[in-house]
Phi, psi and omega in degrees: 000147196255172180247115230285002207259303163310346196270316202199146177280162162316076139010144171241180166223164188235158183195132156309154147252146171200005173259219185300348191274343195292341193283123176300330201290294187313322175304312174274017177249343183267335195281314197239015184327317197249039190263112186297013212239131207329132187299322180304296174344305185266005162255034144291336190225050197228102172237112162291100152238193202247134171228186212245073159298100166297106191100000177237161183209145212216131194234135160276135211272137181298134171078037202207159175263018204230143225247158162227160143242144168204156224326172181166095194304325184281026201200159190197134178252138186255131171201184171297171175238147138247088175277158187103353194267129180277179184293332184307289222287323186276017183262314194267308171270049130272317177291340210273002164297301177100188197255355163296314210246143148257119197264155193183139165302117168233177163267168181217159152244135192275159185230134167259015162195127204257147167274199182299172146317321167308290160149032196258122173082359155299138159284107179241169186208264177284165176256120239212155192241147161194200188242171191190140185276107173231123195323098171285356167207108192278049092318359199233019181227118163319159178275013166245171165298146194256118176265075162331308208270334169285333186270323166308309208247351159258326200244336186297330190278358202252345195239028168206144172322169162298291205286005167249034159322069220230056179333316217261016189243176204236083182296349157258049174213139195274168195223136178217120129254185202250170177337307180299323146306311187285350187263324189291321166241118141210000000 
């Protein structure tokens, strides 16, 4: 029997974010915590951009620092595309979602432009299939919006490594390398 690693490349995935993932420093602490390997190298192979989920509405989870969504036709979540992503990384955020969440296929509209929070002067512009973390029991989800901005500047530091610090980055630009970085460390 051939071996299936030699056979066919590593396959990637796309996946929404719209909670604590939206944050690069949580992401990679959740993807790479004991991983030694130059922190640039491993945001190379990562293109974060900002998008549109349609049909959902995103609740902050009771007692928790972290949002759930689940389906809602009158409501649209603004979060991350995430690309690059391996059979690992979906290894490692399925356990850190846990048995609250369902990962399931959706659409996105990638936005060419971001509005305000409200979502005013958003752009949007293609539309793209990926997987998104979907909350399973809306009864555990408060009657309000999930506060990003609240979570980065009260809370973010207790859900990320020190050394994944990325002062210098803008989570709504999109970040592109080119392959070879990205073949070079897997």
């Amino acid at each position: 029997m051939a071996d299936p690693q030699k056979t066919s490349p590593e396959r990637t995935h796309a996946a929404f974010f719209y909670g604590t993932l939206m944050a690069a420093e949580v992401f990679f602490t959740v993807c790479y915590r004991f991983s030694k390997e130059n922190v640039a190298l491993l945001k190379s192979l990562h293109n974060f951009q900002p998008a549109i989920l349609h049909g959902f509405c995103r609740r902050h989870v009771k007692d928790a620092d972290y949002p759930g969504i689940t389906p809602d036709s009158d409501h649209e979540v603004r979060g991350m595309y995430v690309t690059g992503l391996t059979d690992a990384n979906l290894y490692h955020l399925d356990n850190f979602e846990g048995d609250e969440y369902d990962r399931v296929k959706v659409k996105v509209h990638l936005l060419a432009k971001v509005g305000d929070n409200q979502g005013r002067g958003n752009v949007e512009g293609e539309e793209v299939e990926c997987e998104v973390y979907v909350f399973k029991d809306p009864t555990r989800l408060e009657d309000h919006e999930w506060d990003f901005e609240e979570f980065r500047s009260q809370k973010m530091k207790r859900w990320t490594r020190d050394d994944y610090g990325f002062e210098d980055s803008d989570h709504f630009a999109p970040q592109r390398v080119d392959g070879d970085e990205k073949r070079a460390a897997v």
